[in-house]
C-alpha positions in Angstrom: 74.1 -111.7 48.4 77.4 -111.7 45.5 77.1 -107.8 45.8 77.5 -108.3 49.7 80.3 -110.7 49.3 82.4 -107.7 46.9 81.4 -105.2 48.9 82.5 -107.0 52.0 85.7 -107.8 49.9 86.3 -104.2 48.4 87.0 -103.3 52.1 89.5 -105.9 53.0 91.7 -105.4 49.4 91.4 -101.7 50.0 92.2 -102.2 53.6 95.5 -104.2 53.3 96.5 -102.4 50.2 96.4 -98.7 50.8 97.0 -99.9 54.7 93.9 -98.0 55.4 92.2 -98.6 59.3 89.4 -97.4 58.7 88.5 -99.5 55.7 90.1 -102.8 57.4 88.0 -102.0 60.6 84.9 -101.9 58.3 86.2 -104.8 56.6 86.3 -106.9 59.9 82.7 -105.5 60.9 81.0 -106.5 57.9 82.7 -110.0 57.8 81.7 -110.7 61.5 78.0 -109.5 60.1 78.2 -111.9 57.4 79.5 -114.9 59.0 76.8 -114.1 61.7 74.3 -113.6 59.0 75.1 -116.8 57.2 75.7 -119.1 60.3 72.0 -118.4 61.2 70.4 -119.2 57.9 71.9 -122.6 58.0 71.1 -123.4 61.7 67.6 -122.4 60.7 67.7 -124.6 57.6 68.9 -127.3 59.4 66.6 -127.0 62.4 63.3 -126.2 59.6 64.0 -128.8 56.9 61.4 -130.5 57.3 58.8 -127.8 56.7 60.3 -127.9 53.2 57.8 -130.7 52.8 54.6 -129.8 53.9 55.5 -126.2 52.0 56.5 -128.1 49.0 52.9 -130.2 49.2 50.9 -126.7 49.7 52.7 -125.5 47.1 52.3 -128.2 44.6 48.5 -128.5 45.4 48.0 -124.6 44.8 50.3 -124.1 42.0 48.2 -127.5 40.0 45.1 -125.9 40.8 46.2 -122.8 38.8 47.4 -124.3 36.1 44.6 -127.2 35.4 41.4 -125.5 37.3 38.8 -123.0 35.9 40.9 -120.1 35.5 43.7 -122.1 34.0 46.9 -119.9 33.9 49.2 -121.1 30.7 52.0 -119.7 32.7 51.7 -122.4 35.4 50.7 -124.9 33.5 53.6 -124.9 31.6 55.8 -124.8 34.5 53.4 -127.7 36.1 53.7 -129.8 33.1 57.6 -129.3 33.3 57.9 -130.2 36.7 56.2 -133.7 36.1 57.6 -134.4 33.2 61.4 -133.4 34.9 60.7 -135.7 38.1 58.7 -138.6 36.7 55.7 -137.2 39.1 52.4 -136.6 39.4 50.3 -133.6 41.2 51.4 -132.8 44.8 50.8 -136.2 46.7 50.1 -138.4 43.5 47.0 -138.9 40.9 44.2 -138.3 43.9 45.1 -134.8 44.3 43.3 -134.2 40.6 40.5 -136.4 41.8 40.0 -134.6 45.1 40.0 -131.1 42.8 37.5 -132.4 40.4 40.2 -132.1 37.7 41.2 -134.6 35.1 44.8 -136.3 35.4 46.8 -134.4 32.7 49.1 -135.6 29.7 51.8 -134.2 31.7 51.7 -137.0 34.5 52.1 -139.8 31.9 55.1 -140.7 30.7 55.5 -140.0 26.7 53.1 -137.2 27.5 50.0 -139.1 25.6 47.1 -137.0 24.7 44.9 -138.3 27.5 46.1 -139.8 30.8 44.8 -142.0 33.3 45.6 -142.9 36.9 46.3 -146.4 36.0 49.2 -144.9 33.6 50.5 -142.0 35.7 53.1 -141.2 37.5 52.5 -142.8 41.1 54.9 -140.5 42.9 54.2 -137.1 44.1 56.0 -133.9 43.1 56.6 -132.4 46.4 58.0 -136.1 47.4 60.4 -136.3 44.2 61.6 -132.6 44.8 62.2 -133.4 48.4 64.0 -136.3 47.1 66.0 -133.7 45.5 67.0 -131.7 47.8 67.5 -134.0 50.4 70.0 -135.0 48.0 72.4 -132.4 47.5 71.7 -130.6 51.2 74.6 -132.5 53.0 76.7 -131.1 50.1 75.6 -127.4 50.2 76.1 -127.7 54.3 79.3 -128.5 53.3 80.7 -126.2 51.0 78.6 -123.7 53.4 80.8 -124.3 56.3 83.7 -124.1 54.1 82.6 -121.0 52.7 82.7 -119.9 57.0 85.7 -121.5 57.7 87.6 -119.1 54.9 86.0 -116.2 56.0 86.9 -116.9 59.6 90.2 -117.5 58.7 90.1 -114.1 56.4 88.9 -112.1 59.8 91.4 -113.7 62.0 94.3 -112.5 59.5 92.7 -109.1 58.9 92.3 -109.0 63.0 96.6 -109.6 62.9 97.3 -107.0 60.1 95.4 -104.1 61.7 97.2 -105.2 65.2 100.7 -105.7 63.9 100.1 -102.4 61.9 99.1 -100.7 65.5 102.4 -102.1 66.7 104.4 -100.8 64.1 103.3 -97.2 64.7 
């Protein structure tokens, strides 16, 4: 997405520098692409947040089977055992999801990370709760700088729009 952002803007400098239509023409194309491009994905983040959830939760469940079930990959279960640890949190919904796998509740889910863990010293909340938690945190704030990030670009096209008319004008 950077490299489309340079790209987009290697048009636009060389365009108003070199006072080169073609390149400002192709500068105001690719921007109307790219504010299209970007107004959609957040109008379908805002109207799909929450399926973050239920993804997260499938997610969670899968990725904890990896790591802890029979073919156990070390890879996972690393990043498994980081995740509760990080968030405080324990399997996808809480302790049951182990108990419902036929898996025993890792070290990972207790806090201090004791050599054996139980459910009565786990971590009672969920991963894909605490990382929704998460999210739901700092999503009004990326909306934010998101339309921000539009507004400047708009703002770039409509002044980009001028220059190539006034330099029609002036010829």
């Amino acid at each position: 997405m950077l490299k489309a952002f340079i790209g987009v803007g290697v048009f636009g400098v060389g365009g108003l520098c070199c006072k080169n239509k073609c390149m400002l023409k192709a500068f105001i194309i690719f921007l109307i692409i790219l504010i299209i491009l970007e107004l959609t994905v957040m109008i379908l983040a805002f109207v799909y947040r929450d399926q973050g959830e239920t993804s997260a939760k499938n997610g969670i469940k899968t990725a904890m089977t990896n790591a802890y079930g029979s073919s156990a990959n070390t890879k996972t279960k690393k990043a498994m055992d980081k995740l509760q640890q990080t968030f405080e949190c324990c399997g996808s919904n809480g302790t049951a999801d182990y108990f419902d796998a036929r898996l025993s509740v890792p070290p990972a889910c207790c806090p201090g990370k004791p050599d054996t863990c139980s459910s009565l010293t786990a971590y009672t909340t969920g991963c894909s709760s605490a990382l929704f938690a998460k999210f739901q945190k700092y999503t009004v704030g990326i909306f934010v700088v998101c339309i921000i990030f539009v507004i400047l670009q708009i703002i770039g096209l409509i002044l980009a729009i001028k220059f190539l008319n006034e330099d029609s004008d002036g010829k």
